[in-house]
N, CA, C and O atoms as a GROMACS GRO file, in nm:
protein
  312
    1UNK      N    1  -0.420  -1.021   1.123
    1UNK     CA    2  -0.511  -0.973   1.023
    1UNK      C    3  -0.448  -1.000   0.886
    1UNK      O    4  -0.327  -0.994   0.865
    2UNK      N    5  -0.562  -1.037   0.774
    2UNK     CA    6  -0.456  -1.114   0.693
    2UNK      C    7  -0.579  -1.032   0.558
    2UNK      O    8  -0.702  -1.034   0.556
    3UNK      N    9  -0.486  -0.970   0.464
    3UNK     CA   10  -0.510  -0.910   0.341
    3UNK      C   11  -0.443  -1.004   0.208
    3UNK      O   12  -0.331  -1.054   0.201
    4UNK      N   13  -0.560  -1.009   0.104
    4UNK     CA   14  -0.558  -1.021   0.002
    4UNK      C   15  -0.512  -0.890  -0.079
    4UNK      O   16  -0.616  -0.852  -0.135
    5UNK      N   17  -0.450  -0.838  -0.100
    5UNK     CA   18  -0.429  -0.701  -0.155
    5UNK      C   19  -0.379  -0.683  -0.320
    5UNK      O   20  -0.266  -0.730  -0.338
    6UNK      N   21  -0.427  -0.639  -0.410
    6UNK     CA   22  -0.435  -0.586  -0.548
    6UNK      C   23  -0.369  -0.420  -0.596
    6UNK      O   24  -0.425  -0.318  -0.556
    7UNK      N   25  -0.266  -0.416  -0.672
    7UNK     CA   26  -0.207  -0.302  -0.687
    7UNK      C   27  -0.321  -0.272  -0.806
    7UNK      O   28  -0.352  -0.366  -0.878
    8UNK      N   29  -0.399  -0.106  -0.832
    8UNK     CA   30  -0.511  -0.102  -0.905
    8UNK      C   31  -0.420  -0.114  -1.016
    8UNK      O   32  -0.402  -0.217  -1.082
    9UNK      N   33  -0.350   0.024  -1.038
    9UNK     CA   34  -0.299   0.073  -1.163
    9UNK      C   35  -0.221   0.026  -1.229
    9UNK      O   36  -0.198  -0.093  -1.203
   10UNK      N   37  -0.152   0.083  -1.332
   10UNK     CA   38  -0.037  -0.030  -1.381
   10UNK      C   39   0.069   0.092  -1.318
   10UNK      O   40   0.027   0.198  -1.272
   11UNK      N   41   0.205   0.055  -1.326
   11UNK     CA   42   0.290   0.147  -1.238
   11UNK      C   43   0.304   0.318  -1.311
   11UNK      O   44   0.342   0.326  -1.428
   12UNK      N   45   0.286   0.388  -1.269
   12UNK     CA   46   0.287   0.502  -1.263
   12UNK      C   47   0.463   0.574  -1.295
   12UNK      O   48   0.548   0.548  -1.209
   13UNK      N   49   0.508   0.666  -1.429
   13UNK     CA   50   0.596   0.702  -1.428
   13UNK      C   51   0.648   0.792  -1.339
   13UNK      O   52   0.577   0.831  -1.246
   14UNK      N   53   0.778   0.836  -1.354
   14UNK     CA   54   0.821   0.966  -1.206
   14UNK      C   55   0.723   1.074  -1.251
   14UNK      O   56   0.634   1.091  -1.168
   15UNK      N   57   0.712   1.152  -1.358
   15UNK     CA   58   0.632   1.213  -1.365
   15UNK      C   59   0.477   1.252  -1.351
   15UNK      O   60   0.432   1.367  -1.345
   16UNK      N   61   0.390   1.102  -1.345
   16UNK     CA   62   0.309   1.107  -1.341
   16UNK      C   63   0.291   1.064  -1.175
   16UNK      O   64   0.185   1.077  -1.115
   17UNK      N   65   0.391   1.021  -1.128
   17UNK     CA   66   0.362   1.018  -0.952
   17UNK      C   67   0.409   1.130  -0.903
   17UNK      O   68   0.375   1.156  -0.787
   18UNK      N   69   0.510   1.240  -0.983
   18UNK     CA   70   0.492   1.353  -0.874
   18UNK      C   71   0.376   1.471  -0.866
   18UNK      O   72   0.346   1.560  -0.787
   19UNK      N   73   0.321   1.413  -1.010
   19UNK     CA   74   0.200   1.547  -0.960
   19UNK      C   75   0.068   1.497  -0.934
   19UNK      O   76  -0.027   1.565  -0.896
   20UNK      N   77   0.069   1.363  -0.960
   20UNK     CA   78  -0.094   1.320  -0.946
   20UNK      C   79  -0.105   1.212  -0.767
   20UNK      O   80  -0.189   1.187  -0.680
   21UNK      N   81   0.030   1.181  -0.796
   21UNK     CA   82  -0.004   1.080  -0.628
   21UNK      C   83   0.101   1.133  -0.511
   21UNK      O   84   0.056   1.118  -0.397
   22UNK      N   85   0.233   1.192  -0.520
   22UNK     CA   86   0.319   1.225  -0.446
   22UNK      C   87   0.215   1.329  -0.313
   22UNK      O   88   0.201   1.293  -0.196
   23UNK      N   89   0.167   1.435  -0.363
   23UNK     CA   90   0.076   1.549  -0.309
   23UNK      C   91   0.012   1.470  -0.183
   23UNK      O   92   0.014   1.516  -0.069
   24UNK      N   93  -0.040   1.352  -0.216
   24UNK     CA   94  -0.127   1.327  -0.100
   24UNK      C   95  -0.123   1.172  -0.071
   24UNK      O   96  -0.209   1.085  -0.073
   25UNK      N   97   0.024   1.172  -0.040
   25UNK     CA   98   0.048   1.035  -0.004
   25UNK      C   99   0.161   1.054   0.124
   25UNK      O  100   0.228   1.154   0.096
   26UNK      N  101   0.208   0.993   0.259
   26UNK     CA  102   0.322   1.044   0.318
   26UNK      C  103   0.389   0.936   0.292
   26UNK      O  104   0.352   0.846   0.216
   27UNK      N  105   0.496   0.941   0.358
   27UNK     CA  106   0.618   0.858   0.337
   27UNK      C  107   0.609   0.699   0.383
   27UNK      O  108   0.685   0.604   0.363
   28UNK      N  109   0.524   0.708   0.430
   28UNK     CA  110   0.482   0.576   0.463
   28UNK      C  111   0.377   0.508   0.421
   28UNK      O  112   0.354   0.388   0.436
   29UNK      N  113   0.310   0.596   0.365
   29UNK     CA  114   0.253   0.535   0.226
   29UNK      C  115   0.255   0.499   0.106
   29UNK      O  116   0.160   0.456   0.040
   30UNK      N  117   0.384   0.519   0.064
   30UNK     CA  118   0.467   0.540  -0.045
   30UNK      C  119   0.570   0.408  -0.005
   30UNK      O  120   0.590   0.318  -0.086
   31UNK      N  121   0.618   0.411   0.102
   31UNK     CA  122   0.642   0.271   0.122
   31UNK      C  123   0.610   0.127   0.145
   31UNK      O  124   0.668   0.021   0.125
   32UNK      N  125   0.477   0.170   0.202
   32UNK     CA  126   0.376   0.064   0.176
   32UNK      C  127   0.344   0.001   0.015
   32UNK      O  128   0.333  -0.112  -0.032
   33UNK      N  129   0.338   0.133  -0.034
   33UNK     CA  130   0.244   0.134  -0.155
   33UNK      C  131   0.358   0.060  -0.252
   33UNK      O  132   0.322  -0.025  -0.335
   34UNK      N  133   0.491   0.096  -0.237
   34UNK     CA  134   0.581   0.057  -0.340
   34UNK      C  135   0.670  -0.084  -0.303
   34UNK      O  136   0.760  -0.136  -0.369
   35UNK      N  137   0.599  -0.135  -0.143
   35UNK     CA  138   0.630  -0.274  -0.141
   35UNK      C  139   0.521  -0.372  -0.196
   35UNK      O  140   0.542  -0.491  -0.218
   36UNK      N  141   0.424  -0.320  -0.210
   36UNK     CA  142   0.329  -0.415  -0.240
   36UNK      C  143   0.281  -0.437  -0.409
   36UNK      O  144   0.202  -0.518  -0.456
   37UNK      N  145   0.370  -0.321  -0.481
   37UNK     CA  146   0.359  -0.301  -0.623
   37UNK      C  147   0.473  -0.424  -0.696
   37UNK      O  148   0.488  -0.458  -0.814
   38UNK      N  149   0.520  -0.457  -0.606
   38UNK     CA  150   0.627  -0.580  -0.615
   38UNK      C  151   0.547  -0.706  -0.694
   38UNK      O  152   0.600  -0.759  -0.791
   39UNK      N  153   0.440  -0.740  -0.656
   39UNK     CA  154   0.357  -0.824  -0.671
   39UNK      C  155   0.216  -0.841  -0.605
   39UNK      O  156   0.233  -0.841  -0.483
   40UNK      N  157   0.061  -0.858  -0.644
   40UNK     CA  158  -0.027  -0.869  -0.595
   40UNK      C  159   0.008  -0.967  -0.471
   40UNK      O  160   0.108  -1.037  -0.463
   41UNK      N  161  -0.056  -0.960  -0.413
   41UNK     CA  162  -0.019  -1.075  -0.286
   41UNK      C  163  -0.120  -1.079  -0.135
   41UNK      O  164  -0.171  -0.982  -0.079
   42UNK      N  165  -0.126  -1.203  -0.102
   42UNK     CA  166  -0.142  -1.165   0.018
   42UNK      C  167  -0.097  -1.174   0.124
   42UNK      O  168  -0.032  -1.278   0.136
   43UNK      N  169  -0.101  -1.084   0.257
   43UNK     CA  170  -0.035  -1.040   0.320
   43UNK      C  171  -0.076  -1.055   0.470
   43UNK      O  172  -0.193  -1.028   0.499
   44UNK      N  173  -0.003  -1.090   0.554
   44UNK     CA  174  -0.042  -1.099   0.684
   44UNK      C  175   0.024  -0.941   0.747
   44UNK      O  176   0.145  -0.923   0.757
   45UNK      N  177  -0.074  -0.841   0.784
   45UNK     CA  178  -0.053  -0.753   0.816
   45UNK      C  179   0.086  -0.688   0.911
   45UNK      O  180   0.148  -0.584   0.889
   46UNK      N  181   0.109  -0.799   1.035
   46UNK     CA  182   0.240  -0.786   1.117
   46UNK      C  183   0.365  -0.827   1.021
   46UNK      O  184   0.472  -0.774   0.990
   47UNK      N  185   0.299  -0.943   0.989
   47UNK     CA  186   0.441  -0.999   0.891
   47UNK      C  187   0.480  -0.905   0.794
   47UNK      O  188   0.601  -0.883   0.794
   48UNK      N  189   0.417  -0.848   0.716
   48UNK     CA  190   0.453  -0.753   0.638
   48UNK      C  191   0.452  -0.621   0.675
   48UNK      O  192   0.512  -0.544   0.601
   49UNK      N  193   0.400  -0.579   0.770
   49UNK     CA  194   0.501  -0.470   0.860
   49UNK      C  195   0.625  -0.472   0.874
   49UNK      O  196   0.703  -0.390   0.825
   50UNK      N  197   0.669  -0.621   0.981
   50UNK     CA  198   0.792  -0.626   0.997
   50UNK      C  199   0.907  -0.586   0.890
   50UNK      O  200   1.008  -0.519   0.908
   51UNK      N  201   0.846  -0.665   0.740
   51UNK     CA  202   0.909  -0.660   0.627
   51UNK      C  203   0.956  -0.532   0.611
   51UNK      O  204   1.076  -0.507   0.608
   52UNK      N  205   0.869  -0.451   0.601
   52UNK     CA  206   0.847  -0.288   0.588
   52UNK      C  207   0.954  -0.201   0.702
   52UNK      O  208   1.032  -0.116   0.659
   53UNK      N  209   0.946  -0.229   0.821
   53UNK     CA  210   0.998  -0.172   0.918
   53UNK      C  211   0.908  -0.096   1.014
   53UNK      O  212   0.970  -0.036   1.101
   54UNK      N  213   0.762  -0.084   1.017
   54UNK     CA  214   0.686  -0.049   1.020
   54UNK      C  215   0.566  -0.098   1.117
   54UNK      O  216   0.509  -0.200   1.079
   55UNK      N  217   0.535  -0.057   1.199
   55UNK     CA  218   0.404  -0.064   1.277
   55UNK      C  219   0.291  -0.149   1.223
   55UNK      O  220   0.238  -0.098   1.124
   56UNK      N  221   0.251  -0.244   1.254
   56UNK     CA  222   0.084  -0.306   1.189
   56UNK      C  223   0.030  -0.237   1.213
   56UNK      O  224  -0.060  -0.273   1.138
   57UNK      N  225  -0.015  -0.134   1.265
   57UNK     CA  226  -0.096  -0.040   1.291
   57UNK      C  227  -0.102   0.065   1.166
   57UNK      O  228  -0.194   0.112   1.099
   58UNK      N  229   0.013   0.076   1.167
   58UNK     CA  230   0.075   0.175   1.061
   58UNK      C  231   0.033   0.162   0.891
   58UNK      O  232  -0.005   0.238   0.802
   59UNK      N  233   0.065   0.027   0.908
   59UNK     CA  234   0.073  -0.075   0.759
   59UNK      C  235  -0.097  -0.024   0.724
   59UNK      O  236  -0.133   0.041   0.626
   60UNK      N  237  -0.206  -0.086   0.863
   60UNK     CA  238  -0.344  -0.055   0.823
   60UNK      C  239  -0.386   0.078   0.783
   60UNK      O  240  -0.476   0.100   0.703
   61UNK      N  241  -0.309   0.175   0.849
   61UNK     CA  242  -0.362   0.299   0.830
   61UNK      C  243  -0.342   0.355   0.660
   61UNK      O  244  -0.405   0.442   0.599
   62UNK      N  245  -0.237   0.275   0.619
   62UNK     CA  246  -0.201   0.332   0.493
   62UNK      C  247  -0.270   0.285   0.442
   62UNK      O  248  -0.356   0.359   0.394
   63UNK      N  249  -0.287   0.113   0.411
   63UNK     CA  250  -0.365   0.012   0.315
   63UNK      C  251  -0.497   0.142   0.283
   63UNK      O  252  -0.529   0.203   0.181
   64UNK      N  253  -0.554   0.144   0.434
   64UNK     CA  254  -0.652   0.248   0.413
   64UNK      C  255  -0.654   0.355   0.338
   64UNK      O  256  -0.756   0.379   0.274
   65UNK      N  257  -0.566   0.421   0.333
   65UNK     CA  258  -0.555   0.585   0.264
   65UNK      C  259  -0.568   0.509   0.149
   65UNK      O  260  -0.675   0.513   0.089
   66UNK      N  261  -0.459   0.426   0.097
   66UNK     CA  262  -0.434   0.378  -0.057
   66UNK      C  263  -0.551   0.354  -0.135
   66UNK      O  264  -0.568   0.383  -0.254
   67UNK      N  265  -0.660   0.277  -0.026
   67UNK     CA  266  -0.749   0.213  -0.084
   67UNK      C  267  -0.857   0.310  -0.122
   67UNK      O  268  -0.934   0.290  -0.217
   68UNK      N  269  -0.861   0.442  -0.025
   68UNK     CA  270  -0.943   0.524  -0.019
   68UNK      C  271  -0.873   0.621  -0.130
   68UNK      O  272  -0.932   0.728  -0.147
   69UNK      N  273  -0.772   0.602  -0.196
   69UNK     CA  274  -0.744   0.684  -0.318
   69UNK      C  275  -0.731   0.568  -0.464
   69UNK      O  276  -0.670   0.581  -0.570
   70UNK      N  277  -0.806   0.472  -0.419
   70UNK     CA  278  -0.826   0.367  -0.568
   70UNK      C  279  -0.702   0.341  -0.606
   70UNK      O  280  -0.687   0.314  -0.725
   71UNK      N  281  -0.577   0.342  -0.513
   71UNK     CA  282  -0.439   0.281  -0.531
   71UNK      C  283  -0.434   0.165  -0.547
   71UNK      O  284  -0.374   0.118  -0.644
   72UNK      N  285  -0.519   0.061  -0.424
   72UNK     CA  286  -0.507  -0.057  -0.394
   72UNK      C  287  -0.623  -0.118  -0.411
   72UNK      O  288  -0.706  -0.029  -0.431
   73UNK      N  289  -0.677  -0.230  -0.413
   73UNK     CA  290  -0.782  -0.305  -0.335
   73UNK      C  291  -0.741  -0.446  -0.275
   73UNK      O  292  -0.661  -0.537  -0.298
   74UNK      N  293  -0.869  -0.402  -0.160
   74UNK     CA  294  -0.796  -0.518  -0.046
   74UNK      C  295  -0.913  -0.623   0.000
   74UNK      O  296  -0.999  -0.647  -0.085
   75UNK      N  297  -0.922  -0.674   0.102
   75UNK     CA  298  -0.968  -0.793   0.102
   75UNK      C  299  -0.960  -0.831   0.237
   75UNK      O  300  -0.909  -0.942   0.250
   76UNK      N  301  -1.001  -0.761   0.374
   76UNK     CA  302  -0.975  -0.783   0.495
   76UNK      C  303  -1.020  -0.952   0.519
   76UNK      O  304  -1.135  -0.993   0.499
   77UNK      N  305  -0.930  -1.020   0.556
   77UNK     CA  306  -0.994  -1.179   0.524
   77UNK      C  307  -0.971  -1.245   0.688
   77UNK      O  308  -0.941  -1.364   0.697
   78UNK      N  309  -0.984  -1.179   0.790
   78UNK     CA  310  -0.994  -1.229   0.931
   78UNK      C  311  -1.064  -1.250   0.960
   78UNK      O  312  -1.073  -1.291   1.076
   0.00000   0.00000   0.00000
């Protein structure tokens, strides 16, 4: 499964990620979220799991949350 993926915002200070995005993000969304803030990109879902350390399964579930909190936008392109 292969994503086009877009970081929305511009990066977010410590302060403004611990009270507006930390609350409702888990740890693996936060790692998702802060590998992919690296650069827009696209992404082959396993491959960039692996990168991550992380489940493809896993990777989707977050893309999801992210996207469903206007973090990300994506581009399911399979």
């Amino acid at each position: 499964m292969r994503f086009d993926i877009k970081a929305v915002d511009d990066a977010p200070d410590e302060e403004t990620w611990d009270e507006v995005w930390a609350p409702y993000l888990t740890e693996r969304e936060v790692l998702v979220y802060r590998a992919l803030r690296r650069e827009n990109r696209e992404v082959d879902a396993s491959v960039f799991a692996r990168e991550v350390g992380l489940s493809a399964n896993a990777v989707r579930k977050a893309l999801e949350h992210l996207k469903a909190l206007e973090l990300l936008e994506y581009e399911d392109e399979t």
